[in-house]
C-alpha positions in Angstrom: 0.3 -29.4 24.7 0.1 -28.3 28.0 3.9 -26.9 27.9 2.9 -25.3 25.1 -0.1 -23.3 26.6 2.1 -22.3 29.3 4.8 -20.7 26.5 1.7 -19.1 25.2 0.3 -17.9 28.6 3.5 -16.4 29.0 3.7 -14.6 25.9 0.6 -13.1 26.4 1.8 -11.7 29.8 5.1 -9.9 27.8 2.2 -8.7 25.3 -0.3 -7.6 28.4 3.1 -5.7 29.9 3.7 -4.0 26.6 0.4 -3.1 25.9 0.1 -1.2 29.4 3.3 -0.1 28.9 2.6 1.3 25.2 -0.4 3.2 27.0 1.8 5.5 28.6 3.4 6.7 25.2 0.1 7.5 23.7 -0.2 9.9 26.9 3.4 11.0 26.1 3.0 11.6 22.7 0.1 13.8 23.6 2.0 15.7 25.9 4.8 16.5 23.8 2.6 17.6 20.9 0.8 20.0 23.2 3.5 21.5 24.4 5.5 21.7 21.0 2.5 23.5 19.7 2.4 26.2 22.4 5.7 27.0 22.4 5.4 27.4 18.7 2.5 29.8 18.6 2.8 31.4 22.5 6.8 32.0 21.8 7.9 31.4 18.1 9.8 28.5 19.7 10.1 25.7 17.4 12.4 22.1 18.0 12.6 19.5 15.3 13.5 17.3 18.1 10.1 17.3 19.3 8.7 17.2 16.2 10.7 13.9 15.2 10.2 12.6 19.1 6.1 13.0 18.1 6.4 10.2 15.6 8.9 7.9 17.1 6.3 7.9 19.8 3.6 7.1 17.2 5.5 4.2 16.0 6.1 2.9 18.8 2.5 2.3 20.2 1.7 1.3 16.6 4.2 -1.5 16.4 4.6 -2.6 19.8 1.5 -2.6 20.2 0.1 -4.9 17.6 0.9 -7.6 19.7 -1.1 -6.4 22.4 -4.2 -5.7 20.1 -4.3 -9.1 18.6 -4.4 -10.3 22.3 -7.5 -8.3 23.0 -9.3 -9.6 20.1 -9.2 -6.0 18.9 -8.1 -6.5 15.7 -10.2 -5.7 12.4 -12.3 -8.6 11.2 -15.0 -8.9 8.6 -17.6 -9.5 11.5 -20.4 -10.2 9.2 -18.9 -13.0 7.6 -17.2 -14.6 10.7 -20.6 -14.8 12.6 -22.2 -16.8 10.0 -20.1 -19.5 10.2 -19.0 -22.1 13.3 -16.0 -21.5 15.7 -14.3 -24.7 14.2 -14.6 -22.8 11.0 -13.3 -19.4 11.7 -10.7 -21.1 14.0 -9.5 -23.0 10.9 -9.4 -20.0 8.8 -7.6 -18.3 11.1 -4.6 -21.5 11.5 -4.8 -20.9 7.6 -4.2 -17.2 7.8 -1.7 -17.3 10.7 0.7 -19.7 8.9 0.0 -18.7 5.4 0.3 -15.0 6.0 1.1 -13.4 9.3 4.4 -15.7 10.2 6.1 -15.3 7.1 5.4 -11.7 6.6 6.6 -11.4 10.3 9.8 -13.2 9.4 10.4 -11.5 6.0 10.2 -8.0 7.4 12.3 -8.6 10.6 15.0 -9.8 8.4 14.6 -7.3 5.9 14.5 -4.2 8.7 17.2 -5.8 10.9 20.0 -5.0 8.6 18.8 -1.2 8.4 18.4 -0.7 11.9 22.4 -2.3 11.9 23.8 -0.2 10.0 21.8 3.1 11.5 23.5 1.9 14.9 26.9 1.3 13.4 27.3 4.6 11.7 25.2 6.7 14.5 23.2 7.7 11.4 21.0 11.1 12.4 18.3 12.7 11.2 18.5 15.1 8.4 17.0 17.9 10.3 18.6 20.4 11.9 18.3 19.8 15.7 16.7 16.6 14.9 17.5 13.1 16.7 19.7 9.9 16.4 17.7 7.0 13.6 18.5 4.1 15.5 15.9 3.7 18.0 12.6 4.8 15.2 13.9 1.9 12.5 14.5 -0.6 16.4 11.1 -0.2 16.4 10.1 -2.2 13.1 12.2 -5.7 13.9 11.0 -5.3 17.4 7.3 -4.7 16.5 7.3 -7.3 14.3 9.0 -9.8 16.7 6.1 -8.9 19.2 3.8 -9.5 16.5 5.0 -13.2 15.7 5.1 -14.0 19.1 1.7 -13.1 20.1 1.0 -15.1 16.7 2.4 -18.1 18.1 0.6 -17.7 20.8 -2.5 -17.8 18.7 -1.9 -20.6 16.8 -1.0 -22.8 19.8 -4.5 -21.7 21.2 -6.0 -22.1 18.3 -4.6 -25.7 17.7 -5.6 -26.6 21.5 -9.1 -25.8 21.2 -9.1 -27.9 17.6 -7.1 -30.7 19.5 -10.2 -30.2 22.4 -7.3 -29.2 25.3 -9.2 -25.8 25.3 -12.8 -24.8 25.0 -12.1 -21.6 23.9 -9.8 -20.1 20.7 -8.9 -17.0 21.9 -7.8 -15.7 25.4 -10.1 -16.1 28.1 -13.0 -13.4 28.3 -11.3 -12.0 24.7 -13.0 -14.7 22.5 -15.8 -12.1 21.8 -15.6 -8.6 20.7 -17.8 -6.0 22.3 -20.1 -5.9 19.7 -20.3 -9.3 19.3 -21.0 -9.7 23.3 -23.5 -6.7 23.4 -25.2 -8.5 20.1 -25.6 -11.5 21.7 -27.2 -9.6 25.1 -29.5 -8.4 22.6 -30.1 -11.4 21.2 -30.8 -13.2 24.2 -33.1 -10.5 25.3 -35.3 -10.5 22.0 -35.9 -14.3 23.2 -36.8 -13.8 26.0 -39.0 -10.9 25.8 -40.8 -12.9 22.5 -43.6 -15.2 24.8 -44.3 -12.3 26.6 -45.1 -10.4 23.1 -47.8 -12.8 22.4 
């Protein structure tokens, strides 16, 4: 087991990397999209190049990023549900989930998107648009975001089947077992107790 945290300690250092990294094409994105829109209503200057670039940025921090947001705990979750029952609970719901669900979609849509993003590089496939950019890199993105994604779930699972094993005392990450809410809730929480002698 304790090989097997360290492979998942390092996967969630690729996934931290990425993340940080991904943060930078948000800003890019931004950038571009500013300056594509004054140049379109300052100087009637218009490029479908930026306009693809705009999206291929987008899809980038979307699936490169996924990896990095499960790390974080950032994820959606039905909250309401998942605080009513025990950590051994939601831990095993989440084994279930991870090896019912996430892996093999993971695995079905890298091979499915692999042989697209092949064939875009052999033939040097372009866009359609008129000024508009090469395909290869945008349909890179979907094998590659999805190969972040199964990693980071691997790194899950081995966490999650440490702390169900009792080589961890935690699920998740360190200091990412807890959303915000959950850890301002519980603040509260402890707060209302302690404030409650006082009150009568």
């Amino acid at each position: 087991m304790r090989v097997l945290l360290k492979l998942s300690a390092g996967i969630d250092a690729l996934n931290e990397l990425i993340g940080k990294l991904v943060m930078w094409l948000v800003l890019a994105a931004v950038l571009i999209s500013a300056g594509n829109a004054v140049m379109r209503k300052a100087f009637d200057i218009g490029s479908n190049a930026f306009l693809e670039i705009q999206w291929y940025l987008f899809s980038a921090v979307f699936l490169l990023g996924s990896g990095y947001v499960w790390l974080r705990n950032a994820h959606v979750r039905i909250d309401f549900i998942a605080s009513k029952l025990s950590k051994r609970t939601n831990t095993l719901i989440d084994v279930a989930g991870m090896l019912l669900f996430t892996i093999p979609l993971c695995l079905i849509l890298i091979k499915l998107s692999w042989p697209v993003f092949e064939r875009a590089w052999v033939s040097g496939e372009m866009s359609q648009n008129a000024g508009g950019l090469i395909r290869w890199p945008a349909l890179l993105l979907i094998p590659a975001g999805f190969a972040v994604l199964l990693l980071q779930c691997l790194s899950e699972l081995i966490k999650r089947v440490a702390f169900l094993t009792g080589h961890r005392s935690e699920p998740m990450s360190e200091g990412q077992a807890q959303t915000e809410e959950e850890r301002l809730a519980e603040a509260l929480a402890l707060k209302a107790q302690s404030s409650a002698p006082e009150a009568r």
